[in-house]
Rosetta silent file (secondary structure, phi, psi, omega in degrees, C-alpha in Angstrom):
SEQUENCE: XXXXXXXXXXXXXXXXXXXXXXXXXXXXXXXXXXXXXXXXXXXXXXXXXXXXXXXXXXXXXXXXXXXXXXXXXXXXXXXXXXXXXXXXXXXXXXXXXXXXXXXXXXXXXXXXXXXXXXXXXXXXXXXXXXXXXXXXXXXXXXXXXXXXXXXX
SCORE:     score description
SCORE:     0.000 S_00000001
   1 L     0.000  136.578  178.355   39.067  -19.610   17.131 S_00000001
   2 L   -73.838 -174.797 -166.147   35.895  -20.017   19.493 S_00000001
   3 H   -90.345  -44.586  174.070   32.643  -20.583   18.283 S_00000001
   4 H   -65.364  -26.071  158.561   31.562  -16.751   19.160 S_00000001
   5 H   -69.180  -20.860  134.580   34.365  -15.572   17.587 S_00000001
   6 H   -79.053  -12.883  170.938   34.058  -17.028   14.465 S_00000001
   7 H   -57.235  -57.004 -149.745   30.104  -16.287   14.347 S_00000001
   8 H   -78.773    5.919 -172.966   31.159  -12.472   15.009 S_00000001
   9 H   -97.286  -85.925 -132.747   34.083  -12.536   11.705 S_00000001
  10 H   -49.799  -26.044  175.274   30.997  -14.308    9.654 S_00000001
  11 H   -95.679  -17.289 -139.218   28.351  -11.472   10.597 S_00000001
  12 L  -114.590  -47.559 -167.363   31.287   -8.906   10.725 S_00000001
  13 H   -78.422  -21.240 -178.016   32.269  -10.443    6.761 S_00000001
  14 H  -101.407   -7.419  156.752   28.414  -10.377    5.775 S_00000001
  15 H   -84.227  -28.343  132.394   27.637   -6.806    6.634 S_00000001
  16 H   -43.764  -27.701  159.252   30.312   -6.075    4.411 S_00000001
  17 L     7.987  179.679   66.285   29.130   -7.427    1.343 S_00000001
  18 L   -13.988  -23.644  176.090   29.127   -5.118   -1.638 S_00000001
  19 L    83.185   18.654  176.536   25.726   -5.727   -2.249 S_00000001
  20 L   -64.698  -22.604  170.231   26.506   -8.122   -5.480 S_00000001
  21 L   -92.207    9.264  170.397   23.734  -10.360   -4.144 S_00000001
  22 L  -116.836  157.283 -167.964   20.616   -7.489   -3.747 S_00000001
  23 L  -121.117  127.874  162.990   19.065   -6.424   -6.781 S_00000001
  24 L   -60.005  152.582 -179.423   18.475   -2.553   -7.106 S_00000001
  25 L   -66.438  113.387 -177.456   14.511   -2.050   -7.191 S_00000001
  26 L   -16.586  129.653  172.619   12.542   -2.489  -10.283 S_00000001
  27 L   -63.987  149.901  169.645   12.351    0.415  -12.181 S_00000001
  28 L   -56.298  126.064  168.343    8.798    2.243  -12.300 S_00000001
  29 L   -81.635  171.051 -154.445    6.256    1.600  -14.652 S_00000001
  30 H  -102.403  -83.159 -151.370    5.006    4.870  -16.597 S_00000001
  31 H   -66.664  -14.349  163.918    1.543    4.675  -14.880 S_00000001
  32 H   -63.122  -44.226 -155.424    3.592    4.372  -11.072 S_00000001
  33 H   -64.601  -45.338 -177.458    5.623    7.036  -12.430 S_00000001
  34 H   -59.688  -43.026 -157.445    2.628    9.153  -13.108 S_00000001
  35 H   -62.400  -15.291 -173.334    0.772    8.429  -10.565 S_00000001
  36 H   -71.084  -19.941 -171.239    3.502    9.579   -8.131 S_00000001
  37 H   -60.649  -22.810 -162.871    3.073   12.803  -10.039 S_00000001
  38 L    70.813   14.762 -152.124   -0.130   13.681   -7.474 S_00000001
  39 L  -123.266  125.849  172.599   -1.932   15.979  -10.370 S_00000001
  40 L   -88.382  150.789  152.846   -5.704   14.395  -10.737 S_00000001
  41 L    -4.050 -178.224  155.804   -7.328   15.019  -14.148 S_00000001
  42 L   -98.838  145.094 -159.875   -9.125   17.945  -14.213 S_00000001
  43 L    56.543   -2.505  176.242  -12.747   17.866  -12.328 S_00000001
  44 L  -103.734  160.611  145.427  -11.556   14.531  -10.910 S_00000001
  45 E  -100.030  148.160  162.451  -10.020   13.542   -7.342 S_00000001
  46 E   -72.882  128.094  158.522   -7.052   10.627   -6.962 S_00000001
  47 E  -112.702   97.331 -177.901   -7.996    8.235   -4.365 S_00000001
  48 E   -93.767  125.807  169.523   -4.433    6.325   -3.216 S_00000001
  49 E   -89.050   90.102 -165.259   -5.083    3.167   -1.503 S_00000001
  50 E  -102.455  168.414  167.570   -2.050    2.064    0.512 S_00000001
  51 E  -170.135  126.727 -153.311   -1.018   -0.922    2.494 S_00000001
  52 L   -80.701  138.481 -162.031    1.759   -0.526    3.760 S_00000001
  53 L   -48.957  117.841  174.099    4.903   -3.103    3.783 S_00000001
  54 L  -147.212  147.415 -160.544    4.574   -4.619    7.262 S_00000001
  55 L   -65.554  150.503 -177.139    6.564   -7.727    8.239 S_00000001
  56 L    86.927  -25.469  173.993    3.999  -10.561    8.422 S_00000001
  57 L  -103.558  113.838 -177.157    1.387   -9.438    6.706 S_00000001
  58 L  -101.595   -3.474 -169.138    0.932  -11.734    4.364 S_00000001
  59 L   -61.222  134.593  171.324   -3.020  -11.764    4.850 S_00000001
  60 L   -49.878  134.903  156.287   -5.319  -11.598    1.515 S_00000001
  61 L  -103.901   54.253  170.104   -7.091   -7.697    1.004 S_00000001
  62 E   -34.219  157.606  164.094   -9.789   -6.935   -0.834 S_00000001
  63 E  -150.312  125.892  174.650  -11.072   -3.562   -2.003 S_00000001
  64 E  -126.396  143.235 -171.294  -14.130   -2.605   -3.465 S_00000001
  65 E   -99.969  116.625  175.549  -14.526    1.130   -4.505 S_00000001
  66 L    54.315   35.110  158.154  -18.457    1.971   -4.649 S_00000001
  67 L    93.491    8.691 -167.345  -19.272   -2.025   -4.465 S_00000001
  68 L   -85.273  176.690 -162.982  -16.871   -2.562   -8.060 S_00000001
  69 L  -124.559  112.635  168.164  -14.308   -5.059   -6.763 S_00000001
  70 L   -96.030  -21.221  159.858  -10.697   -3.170   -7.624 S_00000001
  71 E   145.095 -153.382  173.828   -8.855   -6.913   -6.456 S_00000001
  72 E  -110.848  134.608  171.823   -6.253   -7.703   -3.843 S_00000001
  73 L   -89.396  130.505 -178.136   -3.807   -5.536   -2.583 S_00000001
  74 L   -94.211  149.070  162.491   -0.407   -6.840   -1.436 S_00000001
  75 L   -47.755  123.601 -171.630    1.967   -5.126    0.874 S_00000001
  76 L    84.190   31.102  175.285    4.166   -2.540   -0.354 S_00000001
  77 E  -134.021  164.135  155.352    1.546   -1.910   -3.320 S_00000001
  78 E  -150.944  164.264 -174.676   -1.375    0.879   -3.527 S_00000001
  79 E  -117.860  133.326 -172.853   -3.769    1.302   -5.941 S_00000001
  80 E  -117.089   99.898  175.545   -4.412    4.567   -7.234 S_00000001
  81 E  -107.488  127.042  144.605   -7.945    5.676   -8.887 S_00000001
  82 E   -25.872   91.059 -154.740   -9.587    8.253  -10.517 S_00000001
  83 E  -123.648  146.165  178.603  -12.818    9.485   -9.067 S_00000001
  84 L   -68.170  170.313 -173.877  -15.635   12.319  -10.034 S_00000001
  85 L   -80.244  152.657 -173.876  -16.173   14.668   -6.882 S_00000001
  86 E   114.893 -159.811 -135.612  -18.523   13.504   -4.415 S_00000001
  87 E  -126.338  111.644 -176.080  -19.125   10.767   -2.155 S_00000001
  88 E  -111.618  143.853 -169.396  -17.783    7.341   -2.406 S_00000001
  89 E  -110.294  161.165  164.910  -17.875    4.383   -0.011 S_00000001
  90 E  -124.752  152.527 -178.601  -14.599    1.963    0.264 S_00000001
  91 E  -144.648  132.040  153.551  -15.027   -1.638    1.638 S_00000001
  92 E  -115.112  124.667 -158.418  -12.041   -3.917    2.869 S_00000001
  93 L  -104.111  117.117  151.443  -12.640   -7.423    2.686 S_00000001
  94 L  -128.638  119.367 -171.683  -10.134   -9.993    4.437 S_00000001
  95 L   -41.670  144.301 -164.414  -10.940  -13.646    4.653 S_00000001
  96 L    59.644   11.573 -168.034  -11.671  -14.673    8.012 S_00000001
  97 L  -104.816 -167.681 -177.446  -12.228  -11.069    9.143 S_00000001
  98 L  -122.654  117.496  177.170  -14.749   -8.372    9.961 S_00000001
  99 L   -51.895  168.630  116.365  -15.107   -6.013    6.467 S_00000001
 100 E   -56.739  112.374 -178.728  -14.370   -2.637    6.816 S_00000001
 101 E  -153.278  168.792  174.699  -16.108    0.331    5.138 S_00000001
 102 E   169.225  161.898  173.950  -16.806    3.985    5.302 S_00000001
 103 E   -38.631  145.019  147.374  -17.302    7.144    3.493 S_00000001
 104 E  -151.814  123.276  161.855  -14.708    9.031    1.320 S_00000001
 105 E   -68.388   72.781  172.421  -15.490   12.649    0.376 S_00000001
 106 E   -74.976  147.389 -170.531  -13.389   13.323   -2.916 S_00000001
 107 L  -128.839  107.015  162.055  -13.048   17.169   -3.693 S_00000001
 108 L   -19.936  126.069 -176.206  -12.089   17.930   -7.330 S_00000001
 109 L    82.608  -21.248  178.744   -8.543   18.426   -7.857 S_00000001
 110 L   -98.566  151.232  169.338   -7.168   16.975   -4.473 S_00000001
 111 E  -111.019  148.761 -167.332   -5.803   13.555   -3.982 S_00000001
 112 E  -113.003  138.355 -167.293   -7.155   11.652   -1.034 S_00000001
 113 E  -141.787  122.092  161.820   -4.546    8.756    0.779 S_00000001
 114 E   -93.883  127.504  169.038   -6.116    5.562    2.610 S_00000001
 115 E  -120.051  129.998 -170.666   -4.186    3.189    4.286 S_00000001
 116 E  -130.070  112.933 -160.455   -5.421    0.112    4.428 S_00000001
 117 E  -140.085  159.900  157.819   -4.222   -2.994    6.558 S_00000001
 118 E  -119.474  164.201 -170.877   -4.837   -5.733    8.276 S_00000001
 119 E  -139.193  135.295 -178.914   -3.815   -6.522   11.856 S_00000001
 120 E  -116.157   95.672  149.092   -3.770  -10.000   13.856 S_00000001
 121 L   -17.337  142.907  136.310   -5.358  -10.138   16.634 S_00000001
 122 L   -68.892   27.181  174.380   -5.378  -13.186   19.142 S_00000001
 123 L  -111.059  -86.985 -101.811   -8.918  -14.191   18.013 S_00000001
 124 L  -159.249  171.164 -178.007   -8.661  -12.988   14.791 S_00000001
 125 E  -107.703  107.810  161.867   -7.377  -10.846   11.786 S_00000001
 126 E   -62.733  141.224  171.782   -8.660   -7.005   11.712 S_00000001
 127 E   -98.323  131.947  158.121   -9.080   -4.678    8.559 S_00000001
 128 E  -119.832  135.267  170.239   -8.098   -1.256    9.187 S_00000001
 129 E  -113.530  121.105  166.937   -8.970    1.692    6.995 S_00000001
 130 E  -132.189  129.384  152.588   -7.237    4.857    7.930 S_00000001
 131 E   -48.780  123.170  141.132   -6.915    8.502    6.262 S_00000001
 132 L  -119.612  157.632 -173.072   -3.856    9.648    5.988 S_00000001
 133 L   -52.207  166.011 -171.114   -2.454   13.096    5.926 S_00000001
 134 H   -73.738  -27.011 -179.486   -1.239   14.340    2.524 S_00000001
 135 H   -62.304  -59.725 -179.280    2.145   14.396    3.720 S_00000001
 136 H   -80.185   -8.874  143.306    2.448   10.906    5.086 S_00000001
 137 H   -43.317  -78.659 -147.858    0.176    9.487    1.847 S_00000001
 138 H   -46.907  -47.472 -170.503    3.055   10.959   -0.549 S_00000001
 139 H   -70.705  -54.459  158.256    5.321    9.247    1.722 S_00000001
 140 H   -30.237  -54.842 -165.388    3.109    5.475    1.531 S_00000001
 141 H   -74.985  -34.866  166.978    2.853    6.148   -1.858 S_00000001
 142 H   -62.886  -23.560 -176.674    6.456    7.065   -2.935 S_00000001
 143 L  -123.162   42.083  168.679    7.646    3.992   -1.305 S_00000001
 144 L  -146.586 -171.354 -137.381    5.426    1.285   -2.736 S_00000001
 145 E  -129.911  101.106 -169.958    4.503   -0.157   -6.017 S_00000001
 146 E   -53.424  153.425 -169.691    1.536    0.826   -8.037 S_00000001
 147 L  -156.829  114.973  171.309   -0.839   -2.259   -8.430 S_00000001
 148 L   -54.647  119.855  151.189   -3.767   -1.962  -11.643 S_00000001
 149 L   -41.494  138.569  161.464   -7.641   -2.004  -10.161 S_00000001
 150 L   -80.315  -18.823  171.141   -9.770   -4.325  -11.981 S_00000001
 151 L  -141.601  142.600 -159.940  -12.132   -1.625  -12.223 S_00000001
 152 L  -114.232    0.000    0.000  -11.802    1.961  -12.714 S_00000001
């Protein structure tokens, strides 16, 4: 057998698999589960922070909600907080980086979805903060992993 022709039965034998070596995904803790629910308190808005699984980024994130420090977010995680209605600032912090920050208007009863990333430049590492639509939050948010704020 040639050497490409045994490469393609070894890739041919490993896309077969069964899957006995991947592990189904950790089950949902009861605050992911809720939070997935979308329904804020009453008189409050949700503010979901996501940052989203992207190959490579491995860069540290800060987040501070109204200058409290909620920690670092990893990829494939969001943090989801409770906020009274009115006007809040978010700041993203990444070492070696330029922060980020800006307004968020929460409106009682709605949930509000942030995406939050960094991007590497050839200088340098960017922070991005972007709204997202409710549709494609739900979608961030359904497919990552709730991660506890240090401050609420």
């Amino acid at each position: 057998m040639t050497r490409i022709a045994a490469l393609l039965a070894a890739l041919a034998l490993a896309g077969t698999g069964t899957g006995a070596c991947s592990s189904p995904p950790p089950p949902s803790s009861p605050s992911d589960a809720k939070a997935k629910q979308f329904a804020p308190e009453a008189g409050k808005a949700n503010l979901y922070l996501v940052r989203e699984k992207v190959a490579g980024s491995t860069t540290k994130l800060e987040l501070f909600l109204d200058d409290k420090g909620l920690g670092a977010l990893a990829p494939g995680m969001y943090f989801m907080v409770g906020v009274a209605p009115g006007k809040h600032t978010l700041r993203a912090e990444s070492p070696g980086a330029a922060t980020e920050s800006g307004p968020v208007d929460a409106e009682a009863g709605k949930n509000h979805f942030i995406a939050v990333s960094t991007m590497c430049c050839v200088w340098k590492t960017e922070v991005v903060v972007d709204e997202l639509s409710e549709q494609d939050g739900k979608r961030e948010v359904l497919d990552a992993e709730r991660a506890e704020p240090l401050a609420k």
